[in-house]
VMD Tcl script that draws the C-alpha trace (Angstrom):
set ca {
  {26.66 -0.29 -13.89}
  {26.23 2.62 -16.30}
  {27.16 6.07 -14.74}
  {23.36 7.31 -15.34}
  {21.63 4.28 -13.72}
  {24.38 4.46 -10.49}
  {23.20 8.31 -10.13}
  {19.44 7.42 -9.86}
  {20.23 4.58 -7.88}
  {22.19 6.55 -5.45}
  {19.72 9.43 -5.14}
  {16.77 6.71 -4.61}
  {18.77 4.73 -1.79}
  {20.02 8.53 -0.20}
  {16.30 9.07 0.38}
  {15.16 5.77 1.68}
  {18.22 5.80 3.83}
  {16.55 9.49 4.87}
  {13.34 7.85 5.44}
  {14.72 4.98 7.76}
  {16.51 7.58 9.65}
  {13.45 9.69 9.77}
  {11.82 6.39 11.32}
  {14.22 5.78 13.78}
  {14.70 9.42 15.01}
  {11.04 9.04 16.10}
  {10.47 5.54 17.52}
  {13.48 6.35 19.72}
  {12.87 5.97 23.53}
  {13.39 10.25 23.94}
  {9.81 10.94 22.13}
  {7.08 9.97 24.18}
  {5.11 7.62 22.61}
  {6.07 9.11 19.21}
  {2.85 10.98 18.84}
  {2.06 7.87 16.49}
  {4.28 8.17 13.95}
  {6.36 5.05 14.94}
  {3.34 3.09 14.80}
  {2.26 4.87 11.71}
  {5.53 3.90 9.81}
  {5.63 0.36 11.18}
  {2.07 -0.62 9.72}
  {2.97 -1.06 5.91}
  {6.50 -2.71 6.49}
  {4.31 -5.27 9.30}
  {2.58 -7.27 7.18}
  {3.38 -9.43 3.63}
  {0.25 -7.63 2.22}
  {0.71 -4.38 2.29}
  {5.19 -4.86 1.97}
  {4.73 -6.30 -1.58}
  {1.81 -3.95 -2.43}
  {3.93 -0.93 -2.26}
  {6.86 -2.94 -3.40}
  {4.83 -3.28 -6.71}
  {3.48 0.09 -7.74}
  {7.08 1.17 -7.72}
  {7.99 -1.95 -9.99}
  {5.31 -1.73 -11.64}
  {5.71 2.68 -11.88}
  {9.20 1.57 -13.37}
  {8.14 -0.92 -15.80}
  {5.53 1.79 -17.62}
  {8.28 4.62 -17.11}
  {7.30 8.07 -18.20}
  {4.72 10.12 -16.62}
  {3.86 6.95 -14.20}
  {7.72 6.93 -12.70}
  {6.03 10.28 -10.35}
  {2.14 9.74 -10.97}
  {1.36 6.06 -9.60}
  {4.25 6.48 -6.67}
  {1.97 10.02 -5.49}
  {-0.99 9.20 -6.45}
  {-1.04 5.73 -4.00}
  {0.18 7.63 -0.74}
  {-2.71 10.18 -1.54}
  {-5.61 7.70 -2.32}
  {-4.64 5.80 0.72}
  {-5.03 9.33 3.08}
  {-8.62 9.35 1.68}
  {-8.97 5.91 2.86}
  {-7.23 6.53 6.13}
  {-9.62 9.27 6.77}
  {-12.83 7.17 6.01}
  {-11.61 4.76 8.86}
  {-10.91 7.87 11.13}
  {-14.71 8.95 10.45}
  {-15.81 5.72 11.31}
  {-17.01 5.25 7.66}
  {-17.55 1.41 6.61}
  {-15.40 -0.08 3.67}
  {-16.57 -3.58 2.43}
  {-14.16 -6.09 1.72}
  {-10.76 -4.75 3.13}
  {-9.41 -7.57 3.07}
  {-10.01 -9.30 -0.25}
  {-9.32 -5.54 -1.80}
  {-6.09 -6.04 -0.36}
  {-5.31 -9.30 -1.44}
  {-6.53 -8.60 -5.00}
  {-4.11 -5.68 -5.31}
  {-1.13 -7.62 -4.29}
  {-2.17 -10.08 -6.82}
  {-3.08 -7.94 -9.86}
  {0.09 -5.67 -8.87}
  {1.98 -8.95 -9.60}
  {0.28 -10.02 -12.49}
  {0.77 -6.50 -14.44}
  {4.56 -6.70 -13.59}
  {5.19 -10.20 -14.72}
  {3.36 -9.56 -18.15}
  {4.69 -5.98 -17.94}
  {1.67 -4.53 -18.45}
  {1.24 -0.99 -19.76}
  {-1.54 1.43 -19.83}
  {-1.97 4.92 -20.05}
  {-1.40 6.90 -16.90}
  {-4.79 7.91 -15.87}
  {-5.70 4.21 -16.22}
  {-2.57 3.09 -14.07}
  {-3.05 5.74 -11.86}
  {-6.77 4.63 -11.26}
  {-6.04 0.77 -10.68}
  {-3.05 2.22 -7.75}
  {-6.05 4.66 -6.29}
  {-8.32 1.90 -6.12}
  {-6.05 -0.64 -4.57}
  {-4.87 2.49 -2.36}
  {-8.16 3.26 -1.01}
  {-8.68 -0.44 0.39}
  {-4.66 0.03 2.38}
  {-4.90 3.54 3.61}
  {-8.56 2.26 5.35}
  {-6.72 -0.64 6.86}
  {-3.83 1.63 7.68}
  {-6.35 4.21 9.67}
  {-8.89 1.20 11.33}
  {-5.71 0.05 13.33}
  {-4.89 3.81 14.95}
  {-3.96 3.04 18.79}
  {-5.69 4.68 20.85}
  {-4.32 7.81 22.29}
  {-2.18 8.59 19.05}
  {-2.35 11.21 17.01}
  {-4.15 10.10 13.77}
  {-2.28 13.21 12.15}
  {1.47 11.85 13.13}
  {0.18 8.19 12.41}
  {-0.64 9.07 8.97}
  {2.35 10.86 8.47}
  {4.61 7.43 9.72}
  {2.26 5.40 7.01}
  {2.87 7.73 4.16}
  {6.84 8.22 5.15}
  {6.82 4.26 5.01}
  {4.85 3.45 1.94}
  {7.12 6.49 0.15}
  {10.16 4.46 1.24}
  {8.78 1.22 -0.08}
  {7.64 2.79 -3.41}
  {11.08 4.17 -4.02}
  {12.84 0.98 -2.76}
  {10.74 -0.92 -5.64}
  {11.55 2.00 -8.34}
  {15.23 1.81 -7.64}
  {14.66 -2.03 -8.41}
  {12.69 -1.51 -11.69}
  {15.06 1.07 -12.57}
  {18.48 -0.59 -12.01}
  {17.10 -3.63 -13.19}
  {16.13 -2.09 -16.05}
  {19.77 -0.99 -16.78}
  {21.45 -3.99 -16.30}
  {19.29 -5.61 -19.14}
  {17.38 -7.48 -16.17}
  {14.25 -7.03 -17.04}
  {12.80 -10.65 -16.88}
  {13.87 -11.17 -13.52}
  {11.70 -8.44 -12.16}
  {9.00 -10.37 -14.22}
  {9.26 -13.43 -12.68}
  {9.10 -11.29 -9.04}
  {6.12 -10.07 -10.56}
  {4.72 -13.91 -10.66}
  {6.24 -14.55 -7.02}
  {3.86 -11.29 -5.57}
  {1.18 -12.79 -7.41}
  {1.07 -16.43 -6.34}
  {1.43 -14.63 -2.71}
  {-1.21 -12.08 -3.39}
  {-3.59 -15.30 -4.78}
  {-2.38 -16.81 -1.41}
  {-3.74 -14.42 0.50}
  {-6.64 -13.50 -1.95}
  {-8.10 -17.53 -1.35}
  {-7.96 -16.85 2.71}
  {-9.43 -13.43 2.10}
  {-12.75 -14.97 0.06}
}
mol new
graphics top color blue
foreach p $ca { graphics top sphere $p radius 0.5 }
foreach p [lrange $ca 0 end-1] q [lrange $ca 1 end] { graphics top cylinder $p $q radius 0.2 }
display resetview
C-alpha cells in the first residue's frame, strides 16, 4: 500500500476506533441509562437500512473526491438533525420508509455507475435521503432519554459509518480497486430495491 493512502487510512480507522470507544465509554453499566446516547449510537448500526445508507455516502463521497470527500459526509449528519428534530416536534413525514429504502437503493446505484455530479447537487440528493433517516432516528427516542444525548449517539454513529465507507473508497481507490467498490455499489442496491418493494 502506498505510504500516502496507509496515512489516510490510518488517520480514518484512529477516529472510528475513537468513535467506538466513545460508544462504549457510554453504554457502560457506570452511566445511568446513558442519558440516551447508547441508544442514540446503536440506532444507525441496528438496522440493514440505515448501515448501508451511511456506508454509501462515504463510498459514494470517495468516488466524486474533491469538495464532496468533507461536504456530503457533513452535510448528511446535519440534514438528518433537521429531521430528528421534526420527529421531536411531533411533525409528520410521509413515506419514511420508502424514503429510506430509495436512498439505500439510489446510494447504490450512483456508486456502481460511479456517478458524479457537482457538489451542491450531491450534497442535495445526501440532504434529501438524510432528512427521511434523521426523522426515523428521532420517532424511535425512548422515553425518558434525553433527545439532546440521543442525537448526539446517532450523529457519533453515522460519522463513524461515513468515515468507515471513505476509508473504503479511498484505499480502494489506491490499490487500483475501483470496480470492486462498484459492484458493492450493485450489492446495496439490489438490497436497497429489496427493501424499497416491502416499503411500497
Amino acid at each position: 500500500m502506498p505510504h500516502s493512502s496507509a496515512k489516510i487510512y490510518g488517520r480514518l480507522s484512529a477516529l472510528a476506533i475513537a468513535a467506538l470507544g466513545i460508544g462504549s465509554a457510554f453504554a457502560h453499566p457506570g452511566h445511568p441509562d446513558a442519558f440516551g446516547f447508547s441508544d442514540g449510537f446503536a440506532h444507525p448500526l441496528s438496522g440493514i437500512d440505515h448501515l448501508l445508507a451511511m456506508l454509501a455516502v462515504g463510498l459514494w463521497a470517495a468516488q466524486n473526491k474533491r469538495l464532496a470527500l468533507w461536504v456530503l459526509p457533513l452535510v448528511f449528519p446535519l440534514t438528518m438533525v433537521l429531521g430528528a428534530l421534526l420527529a421531536f416536534a411531533g411533525l409528520q413525514l410521509p413515506g419514511v420508509e420508502t424514503g429510506i429504502a430509495a436512498s439505500v437503493a439510489v446510494l447504490g446505484l450512483l456508486i456502481a455507475f460511479a456517478i458524479r455530479m457537482p457538489v451542491w447537487a450531491s450534497a442535495a440528493v445526501v440532504s434529501v435521503f438524510a432528512l427521511f433517516h434523521g426523522y426515523a432516528h428521532g420517532s424511535e427516542l425512548p422515553h425518558g432519554a434525553s433527545a439532546l444525548w440521543y442525537g448526539v449517539g446517532f450523529v457519533a454513529a453515522t460519522a463513524l459509518l461515513h468515515l468507515a465507507g471513505l476509508a473504503i473508497g479511498l484505499v480502494a481507490g489506491q490499490k487500483m480497486a475501483a470496480q470492486a467498490v462498484r459492484v458493492g455499489g450493485i450489492a446495496i442496491a439490489a438490497v436497497g430495491g429489496y427493501l424499497l418493494s416491502g416499503a411500497i
